[in-house]
N, C-alpha and C positions, 0 to 999 in steps of 0.2 A: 666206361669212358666218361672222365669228367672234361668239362669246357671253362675253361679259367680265361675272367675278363679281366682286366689289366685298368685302374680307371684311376693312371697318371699320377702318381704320389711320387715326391720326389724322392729320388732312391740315395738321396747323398754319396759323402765319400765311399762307404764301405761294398760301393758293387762297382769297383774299379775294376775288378777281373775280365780279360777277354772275354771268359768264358761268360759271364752273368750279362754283359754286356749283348754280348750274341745272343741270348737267353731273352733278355728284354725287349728288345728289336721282333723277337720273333713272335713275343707275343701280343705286342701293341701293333704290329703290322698284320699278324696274321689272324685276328678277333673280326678284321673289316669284311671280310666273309662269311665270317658267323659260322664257319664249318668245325663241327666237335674236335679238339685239339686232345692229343693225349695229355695228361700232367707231369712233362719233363720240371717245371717248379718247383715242387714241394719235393721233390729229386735233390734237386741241384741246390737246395738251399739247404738240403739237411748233406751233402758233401763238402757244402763250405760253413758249415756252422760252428766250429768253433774261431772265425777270424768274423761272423755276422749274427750271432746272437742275439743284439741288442737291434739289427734290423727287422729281423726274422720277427722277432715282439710286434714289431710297430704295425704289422699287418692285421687286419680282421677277414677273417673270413667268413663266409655264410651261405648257405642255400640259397639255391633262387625262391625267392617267395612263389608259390602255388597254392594261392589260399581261395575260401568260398565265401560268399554272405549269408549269412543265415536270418533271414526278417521274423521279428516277433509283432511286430506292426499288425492287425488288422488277422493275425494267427497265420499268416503268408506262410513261414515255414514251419513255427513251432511257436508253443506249442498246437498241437491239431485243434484242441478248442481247449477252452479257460476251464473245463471241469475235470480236468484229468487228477487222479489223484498221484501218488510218488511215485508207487512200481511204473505206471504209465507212461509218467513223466522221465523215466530212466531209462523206459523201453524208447521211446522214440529219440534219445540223448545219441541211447547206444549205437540206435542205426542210420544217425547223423556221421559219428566218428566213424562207425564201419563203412558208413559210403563213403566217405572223404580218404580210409588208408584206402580203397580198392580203386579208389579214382587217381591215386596218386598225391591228395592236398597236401600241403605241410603247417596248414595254419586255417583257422576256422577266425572269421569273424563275426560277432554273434551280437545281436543287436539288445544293449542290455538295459536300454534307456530309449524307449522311442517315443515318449513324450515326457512330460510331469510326472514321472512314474519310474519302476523298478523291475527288473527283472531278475533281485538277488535281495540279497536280507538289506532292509539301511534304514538309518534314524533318519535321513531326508527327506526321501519320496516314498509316498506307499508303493504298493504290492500293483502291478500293474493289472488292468481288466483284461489283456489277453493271458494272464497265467491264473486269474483269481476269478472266480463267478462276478464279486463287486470290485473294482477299487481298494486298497487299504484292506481288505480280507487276508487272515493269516496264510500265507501258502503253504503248500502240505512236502512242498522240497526246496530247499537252494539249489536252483538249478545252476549258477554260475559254478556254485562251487563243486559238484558234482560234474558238471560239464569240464570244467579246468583239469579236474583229475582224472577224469575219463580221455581227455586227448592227451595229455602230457604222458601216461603210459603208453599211449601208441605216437612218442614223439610231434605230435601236432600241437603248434601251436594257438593262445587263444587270446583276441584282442576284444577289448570290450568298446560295442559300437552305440556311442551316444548322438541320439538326434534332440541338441543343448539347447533351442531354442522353444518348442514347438512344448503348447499345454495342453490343448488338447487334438484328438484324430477325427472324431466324426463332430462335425460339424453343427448336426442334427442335435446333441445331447446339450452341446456348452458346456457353460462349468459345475452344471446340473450334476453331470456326469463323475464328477471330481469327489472324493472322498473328502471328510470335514479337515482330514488331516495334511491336506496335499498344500504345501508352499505357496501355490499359486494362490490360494484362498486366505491366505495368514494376513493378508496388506501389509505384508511388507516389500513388495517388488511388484513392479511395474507391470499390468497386464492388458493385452488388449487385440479387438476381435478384427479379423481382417476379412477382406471381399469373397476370401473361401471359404468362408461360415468357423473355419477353427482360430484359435485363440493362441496367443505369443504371448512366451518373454520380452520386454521391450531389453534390448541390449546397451541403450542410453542411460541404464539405470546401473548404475555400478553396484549395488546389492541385487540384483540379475547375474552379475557376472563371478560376483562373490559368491552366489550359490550354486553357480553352475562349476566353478573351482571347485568347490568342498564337497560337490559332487563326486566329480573325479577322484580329489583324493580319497574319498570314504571308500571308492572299489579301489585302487592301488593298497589300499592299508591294510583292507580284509581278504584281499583274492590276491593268488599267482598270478596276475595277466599278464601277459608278454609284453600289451602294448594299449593303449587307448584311441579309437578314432573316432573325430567328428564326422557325418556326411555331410553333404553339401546344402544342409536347409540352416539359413541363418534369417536374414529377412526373409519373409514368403519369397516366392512364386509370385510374379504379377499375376492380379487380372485387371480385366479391361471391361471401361465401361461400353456403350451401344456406340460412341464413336470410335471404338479401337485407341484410348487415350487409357493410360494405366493408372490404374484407383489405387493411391496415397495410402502407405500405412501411415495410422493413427498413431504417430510419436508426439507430435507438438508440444506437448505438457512437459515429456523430457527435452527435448531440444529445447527448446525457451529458458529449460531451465540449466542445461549444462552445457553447452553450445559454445559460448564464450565466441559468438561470432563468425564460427565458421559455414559456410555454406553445408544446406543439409547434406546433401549426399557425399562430401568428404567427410563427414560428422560421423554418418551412419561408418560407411568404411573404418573409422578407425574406431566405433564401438565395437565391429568385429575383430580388429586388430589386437585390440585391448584385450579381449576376452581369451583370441588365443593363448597371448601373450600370460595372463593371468594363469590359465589353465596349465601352462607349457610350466612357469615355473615352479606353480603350487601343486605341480606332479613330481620333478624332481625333485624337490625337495622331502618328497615321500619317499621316493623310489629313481636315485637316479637311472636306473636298467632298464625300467619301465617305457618302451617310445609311444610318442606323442607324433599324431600324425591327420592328416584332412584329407576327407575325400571331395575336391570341389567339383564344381561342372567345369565340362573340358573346356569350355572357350572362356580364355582371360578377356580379352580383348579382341577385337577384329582387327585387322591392318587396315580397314577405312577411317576407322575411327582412329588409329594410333598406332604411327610406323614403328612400334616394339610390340604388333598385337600382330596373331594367326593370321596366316591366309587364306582367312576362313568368311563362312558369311553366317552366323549362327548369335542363339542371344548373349548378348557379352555378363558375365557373372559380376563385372565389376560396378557397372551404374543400374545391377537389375537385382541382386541379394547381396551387392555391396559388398563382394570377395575379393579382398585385393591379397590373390597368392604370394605375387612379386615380392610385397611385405612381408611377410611372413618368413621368407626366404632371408631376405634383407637382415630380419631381426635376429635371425636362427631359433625360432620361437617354433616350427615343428622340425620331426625328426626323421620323416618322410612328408611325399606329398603321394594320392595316389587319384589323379584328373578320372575323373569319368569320359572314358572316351565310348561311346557307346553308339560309333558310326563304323560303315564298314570301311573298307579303304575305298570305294565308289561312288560315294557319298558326293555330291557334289559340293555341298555348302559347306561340309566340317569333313573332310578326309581324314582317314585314322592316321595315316602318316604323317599327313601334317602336322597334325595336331601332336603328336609322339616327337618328332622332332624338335616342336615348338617346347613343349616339356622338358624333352632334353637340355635341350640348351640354358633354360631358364633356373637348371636346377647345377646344370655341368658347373664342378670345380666350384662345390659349397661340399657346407655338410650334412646338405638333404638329401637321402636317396628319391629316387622317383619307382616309385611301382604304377603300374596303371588297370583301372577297375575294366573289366572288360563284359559286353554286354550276350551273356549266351544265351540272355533271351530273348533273344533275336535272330538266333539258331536258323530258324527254317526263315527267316525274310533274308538272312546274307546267300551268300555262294557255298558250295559245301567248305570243307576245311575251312571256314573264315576265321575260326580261333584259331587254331593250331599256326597258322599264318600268319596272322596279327603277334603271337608269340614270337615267331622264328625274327619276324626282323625288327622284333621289341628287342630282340639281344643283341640285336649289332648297334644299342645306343650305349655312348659311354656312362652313362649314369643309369641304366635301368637296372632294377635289384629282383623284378620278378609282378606280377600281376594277382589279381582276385577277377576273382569272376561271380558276375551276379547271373541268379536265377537257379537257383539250388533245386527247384521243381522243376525245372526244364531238362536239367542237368541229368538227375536220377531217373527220369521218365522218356529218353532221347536215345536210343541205343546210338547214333550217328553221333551226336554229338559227343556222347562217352567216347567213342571209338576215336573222332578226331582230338578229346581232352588228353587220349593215353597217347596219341602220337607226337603230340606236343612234350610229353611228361616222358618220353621213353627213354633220354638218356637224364644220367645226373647233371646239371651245372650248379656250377659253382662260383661265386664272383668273391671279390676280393678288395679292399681297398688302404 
């Protein structure tokens, strides 16, 4: 039993027939329930297709996205620690993709860049310290590329997850820690250490953004990826000094110097903007098949601050790591969005519905899909079912294409939550636009 969403394209002259007509009606009316419809469509289109051909074309169809995360960050999910050699490293690949077909996933999103670093062959950034003993050490496998052809035989898809800003993760090392070969240390690009002891790309620095571009391209050129995503870390994370006042990241030297006047923090905003923007098209022009897409934090704005913001009371991503989605939307510079919504619907200050509908609509009648990142580790603090839940009336939005779900250790370790993952996954849908 498949579920066909309907997500309003104009159908022109060629479905003048009663019959299609009826057909359309029933399905744009009848999606608002969200209840599995059988696939009278791909019926009734292949009865009238020799007078609708050329309509028939204009349709994309696709899977609901049912994808995981997979962190190499800190060895969270892979690899188990940086000394594994190849068999090893293929052993724990294998039973990533084999828990993702029994779980149902269709798409693995695998963190291939979680700082200054690499987690695939590249003349950019070295070898990363969670897949290498040091930094820049040869590694003993391509795990992308290994990974890409290990899901792609078991149809799953595989996007590579870059965290574009961030040099280094533990904070303790600095750039101590950095191999002599890493970018960060070249002086050619702007670096600098913020109130959480690690170290940034400054984004004000357009040879920042220029290598965070030919980053991306160099995996689009060498790898099948389905897709590339940013997550949601651009400017830090505030912290806060002893009086609860948020401590300044240290741009000044670029702002002074490229600024031309604007007030910082529209500055900063549209160094993120630019960056997508850069990224977005120096990928298609690699690969235009290749999507291009951001994971931000759920709340744009609040409706206190801005009657086009949630009604929500959470930190707003726009004056705090300078995300302005809207833009991005605006620009068509990604090719999804997929908000971190990582509250339950109970939630008082960010409810998951609000915030899904607020998504919706910011994205409804573009040509962004919206999928949304869902937090299952958080499993045991929500109600039972909370995903499976969260899923069912993600599909009664007109623009949702399908979700990921973080906490891949939760996930494989959670018989409950397995069981509500497969309830959620037990029928096909299918969306369409």
């Amino acid at each position: 039993m498949i579920y066909i969403k309907q997500h309003l394209l104009p159908f022109c002259a060629v479905f003048l027939s009663l019959a299609l007509i009826g057909l359309s009606l029933l399905l744009l009316f009848g999606r608002k329930d969200c209840e599995p419809l059988q696939n009278p469509h791909l019926q009734a289109m292949a009865d009238i297709a020799e007078i609708n051909d050329a309509a028939i074309d204009e349709f994309e169809f696709s899977p609901e996205m049912r994808a995981v995360w997979i962190a190499t960050v800190g060895n969270i999910n892979f690899p188990s620690k940086n000394t594994l050699g190849a068999d090893e490293l293929k052993k724990e690949i294998d039973m990533i993709v084999s828990n993702s077909v029994s779980l149902g996933f269709n798409a693995i999103f695998f963190q291939i860049r979680p700082a200054s670093d690499a987690l695939y062959n590249s003349h950019i950034f070295p070898a990363s310290s969670f897949l290498v003993k040091n930094q820049g050490d040869v590694p003993p496998l391509d795990v992308l590329d290994y990974l890409v052809n290990a899901a792609h035989s078991k149809n799953i898809e595989v996007y590579g997850w870059i965290n574009p800003l961030r040099v280094t993760y533990y904070g303790d090392d600095g750039l101590s820690s950095l191999s002599a070969d890493n970018p960060a240390l070249s002086g050619k690009y702007r670096v600098t250490k913020y109130a959480d002891g690690m170290y940034y790309y400054d984004a004000g620095d357009e040879n920042v953004r220029q290598l965070i571009a030919s980053g991306v391209c160099e995996v689009a050129q060498n790898y099948d990826v389905d897709g590339i995503v940013f997550d949601d870390y651009f400017y830090p994370y505030p912290k806060y000094d002893p009086t609860g006042t948020p401590i300044e990241f240290d741009d000044e030297e670029t702002y002074l110097k490229f600024s031309n006047g604007e007030d910082l923090y529209t500055w900063r905003r549209n160094n993120v903007n630019s960056l997508i923007s850069e990224c977005y098209h120096a990928l298609k022009n690699v690969d235009a098949e290749c999507e291009f897409g951001v994971s931000p934090f759920g709340v744009w704005k609040n409706i206190s601050s801005d009657i086009n913001g949630s009604k929500t009371n959470g930190m707003e991503a726009y004056d705090t790591i300078f995300c302005d989605a809207l833009a991005w939307i605006k620009e068509g510079t990604v090719d999804f969005l997929m908000p971190q919504l990582y509250w339950d619907r109970e939630n008082s200050n960010c409810p998951y519905e609000e915030l899904l509908s607020w998504w919706n609509t910011a994205t409804e009648n573009t040509d962004v899909k919206l999928y949304v990142s869902q937090a299952a580790y958080k499993y045991n603090d929500f109600k039972n079912d909370e995903i499976s839940a969260q899923i069912g009336i993600s599909r009664c939005k007109s623009n949702y294409f399908g979700s990921a779900l973080y906490g891949y250790a939760y996930i494989i370790s959670d018989p409950d939550l397995k069981q509500d993952i497969n309830c959620a996954y037990s029928k096909a849908v299918t969306y369409y636009k």
